[in-house]
N, C-alpha and C positions, 0 to 999 in steps of 0.2 A: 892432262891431255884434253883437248879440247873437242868435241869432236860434231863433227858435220854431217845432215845426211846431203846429198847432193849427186849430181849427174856423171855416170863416167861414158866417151862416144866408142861406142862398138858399131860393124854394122862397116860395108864398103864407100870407096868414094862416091861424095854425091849421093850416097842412101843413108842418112846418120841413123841410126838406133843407139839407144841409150840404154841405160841399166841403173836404177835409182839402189847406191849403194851408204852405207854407214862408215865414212874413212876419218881418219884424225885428221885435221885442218890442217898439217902442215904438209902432208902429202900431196904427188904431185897429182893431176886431173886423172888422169890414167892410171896412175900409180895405184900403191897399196890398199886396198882396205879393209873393212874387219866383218863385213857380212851383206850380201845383196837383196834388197828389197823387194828387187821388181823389176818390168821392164818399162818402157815409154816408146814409142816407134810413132812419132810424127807427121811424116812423110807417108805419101801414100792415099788409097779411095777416103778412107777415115784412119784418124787419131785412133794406136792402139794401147790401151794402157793395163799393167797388169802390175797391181800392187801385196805384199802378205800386206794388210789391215793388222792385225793380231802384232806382228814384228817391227812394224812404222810404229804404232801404241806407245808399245814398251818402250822403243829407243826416245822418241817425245815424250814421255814420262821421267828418262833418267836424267833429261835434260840438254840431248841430242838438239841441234839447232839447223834448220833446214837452209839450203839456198833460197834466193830467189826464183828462181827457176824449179826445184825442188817445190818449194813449198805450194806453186800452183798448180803442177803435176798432183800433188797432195789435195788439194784442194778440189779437183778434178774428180779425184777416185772418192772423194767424202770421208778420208781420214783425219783430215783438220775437222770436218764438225764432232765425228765422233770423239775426238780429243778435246776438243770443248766442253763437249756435254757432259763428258768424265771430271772436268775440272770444274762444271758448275756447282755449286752450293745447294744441298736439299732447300725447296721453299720450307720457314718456319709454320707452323698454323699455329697461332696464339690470339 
């Protein structure tokens, strides 16, 4: 199972909100999936974003692979650098 984090649209017409969830890539947008991350809400005076950091982590840790769209949302909230900086390598001193 392959699995994606990515955008599902909640929220009324002409107001999107989104919800940054963890689904299996074969499901459909809306459709099933297996844990929500967060919200995104776009639209509006300012960009609102609310991500678990702690739960994005884990899921990009076990190998979870984000959209495009997803992944700048991420990028946004500073859980791609924190994911980076986890997968940097101690500098040696020798």
């Amino acid at each position: 199972m392959s699995v994606r984090i990515r955008l599902t649209r909640v929220g009324r017409k002409k107001s999107p909100a989104y919800r940054v969830v963890v689904a299996d890539s074969h499901m459909k947008r809306d459709g099933r999936f297996i844990e929500i991350l967060g919200h995104y809400q776009p639209v509006g005076a300012e960009t609102k974003t609310q991500i678990n950091d702690e739960r994005a982590l884990y899921w990009l840790k076990v190998g979870a692979q984000p959209s495009d769209t997803a992944k700048s949302v991420l990028r946004k909230a500073g859980v791609l650098k924190k994911f980076h900086e986890a997968r940097k390598p101690a500098p040696k001193n020798s």
